[in-house]
Phi, psi and omega in degrees: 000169185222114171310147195292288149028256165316315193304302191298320168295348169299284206281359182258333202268051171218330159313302179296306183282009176254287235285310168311312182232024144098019224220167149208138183302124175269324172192153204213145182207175156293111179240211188048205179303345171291301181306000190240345154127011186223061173253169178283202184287303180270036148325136190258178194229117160337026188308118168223144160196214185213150180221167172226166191243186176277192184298293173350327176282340189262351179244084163229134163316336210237138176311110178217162175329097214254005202232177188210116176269090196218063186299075168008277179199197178267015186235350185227109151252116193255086189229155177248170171227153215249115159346326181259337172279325178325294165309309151347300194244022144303283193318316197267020145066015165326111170298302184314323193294300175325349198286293181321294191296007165215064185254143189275007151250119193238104159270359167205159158192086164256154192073178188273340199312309180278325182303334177307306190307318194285323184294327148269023185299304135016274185295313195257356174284120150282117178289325192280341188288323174304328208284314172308289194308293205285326162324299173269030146268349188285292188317351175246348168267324178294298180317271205316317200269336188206067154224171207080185186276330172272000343191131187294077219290339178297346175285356181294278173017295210273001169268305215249022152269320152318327159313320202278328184254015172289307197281342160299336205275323191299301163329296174283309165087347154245190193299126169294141181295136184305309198301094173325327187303314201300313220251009153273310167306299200293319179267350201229138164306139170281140211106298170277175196311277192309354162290275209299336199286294183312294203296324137327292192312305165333291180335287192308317185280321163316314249242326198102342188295179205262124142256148190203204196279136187216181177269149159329150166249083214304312175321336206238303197267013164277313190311292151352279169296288179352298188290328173300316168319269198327302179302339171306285215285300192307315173292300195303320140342294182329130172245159192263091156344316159327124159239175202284129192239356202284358168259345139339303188264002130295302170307336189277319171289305137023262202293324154318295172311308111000274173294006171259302185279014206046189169276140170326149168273000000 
C-alpha cells in the first residue's frame, strides 16, 4: 500500500515539474521494492515516469537533456524520461521500463500513451535481452552481497527476484509479473526448504524487523548459484524474438504529440 500522505505529495510534486519545466506527465507509477512486494517499514519511494515536451522542442539541431530529475528527500525520489527516449529503449525490450508500465501502483496514466506502449509490448519484448538484464543484477548483488558466512541478509531479495524472473522468461516466455509474491507462487514449490527459507525471509522484512549481516542461508544460496549457472549458458541459447516495431513507434510519438499538444496550425 502507499501512504495517503505520500500519495499526495507525490501527485503535487508531479504537478510542480510539468508545471516547471514545461512538460505533461504522460504516466507516472511506483518502482523499486514497493512495487515489487517486499519493501521495508522505512522504504523510501520510487517515482518514475515519462513525460513529453512540446513540438518545438523536438525540431532542434541540437542534443538535449531527455531525463527529468528530483531527488525530494530521502523518503521521496522521483525522475522521468522524455518520450522519445523512452520509445528508444522500448524498441530494446528495456526491462525497467515494461516493469514500469505494470507497476501496481500508478500515480498518473494521462492520455492514450501508456495503454499503447503495453499493446505493443508483446511484439518488441526480447527474452534474451531481458533474460541478460536480470542475470547480471543477480550476479552483482550475489557477488557484492552473499557472498561468505555472513551476509547482507536483506540482498537475498535483490538476487533472488531477478532470478526468479529469469526463470519466468525461459518458462514463459513472456515480461515477468513485477510482483515477488506472484513469481514465488508460480515458481518455487510450496512446501520446500526453499519455499520456506523465502517465506521466513519474507515475514521478517514485511514486519519491519532490522536485517542486517546474519550467517547464510543455505537453502537460498545453493538455489542461487544453481540458477546463476544455469542462466550463464541458457541466456546465450536464448534467440532473440523481437520484431522491429519502429515504425508503430514513430506513429505512436506522432500521434502522442498530438494528443497532448493538438495538430500544428
Amino acid at each position: 500500500m502507499i501512504d495517503s500522505q505520500f500519495r499526495q505529495q507525490i501527485t503535487e510534486e508531479l504537478q510542480l515539474i510539468e508545471q516547471k519545466e514545461q512538460v505533461r506527465i504522460l504516466f507516472a507509477c511506483e518502482s523499486g521494492s514497493r512495487a515489487w512486494g517486499f519493501p521495508s517499514k522505512d522504504s523510501d519511494y520510487d517515482v518514475r515516469f515519462l513525460y513529453i515536451r512540446p513540438v518545438d522542442w523536438y525540431l532542434s539541431i541540437f542534443d538535449k537533456r531527455d531525463v527529468i530529475e528530483r531527488p525530494i528527500s530521502s523518503m521521496l525520489d522521483i525522475n522521468g524520461w522524455d518520450l522519445k527516449k523512452a520509445l528508444n529503449l522500448f524498441r530494446k525490450s528495456n526491462p525497467p521500463l515494461l516493469e514500469w508500465l505494470q507497476s501496481p501502483f500508478i500515480y498518473y496514466e494521462n492520455y492514450s500513451v501508456a495503454e499503447q506502449i503495453r499493446g505493443l509490448s508483446p511484439l518488441t519484448f526480447s527474452p534474451k535481452s531481458c533474460l541478460y538484464h536480470y542475470l547480471h543484477m543477480a550476479k552483482r548483488n550475489y557477488r557484492d552481497y552473499l557472498q561468505g558466512e555472513q551476509v547482507k541478509i536483506k540482498k537475498y531479495f535483490y538476487v533472488l527476484r531477478p532470478i526468479l524472473a529469469c526463470q519466468w522468461i525461459e518458462r514463459v516466455g513472456t515480461m515477468p509479473p513485477m510482483e515477488f509474491d506472484s513469481l514465488v507462487q508460480e515458481l518455487v514449490p510450496q512446501g520446500s526448504e526453499l519455499s520456506e527459507a523465502i517465506q521466513s525471509l519474507l515475514v521478517r522484512k514485511k514486519s519491519g524487523e532490522e536485517l542486517d549481516h546474519e550467517p547464510r542461508i543455505e537453502p537460498i544460496n545453493v538455489f542461487l548459484e544453481q540458477q546463476i549457472e544455469h542462466f550463464e549458458q541458457s541466456a546465450r541459447d536464448t534467440s532473440d524474438s523481437a520484431e522491429n516495431q519502429d515504425q508503430q513507434l514513430d506513429e505512436l510519438f506522432r500521434s502522442a504529440l498530438k494528443e497532448v499538444w493538438g495538430r500544428p496550425s
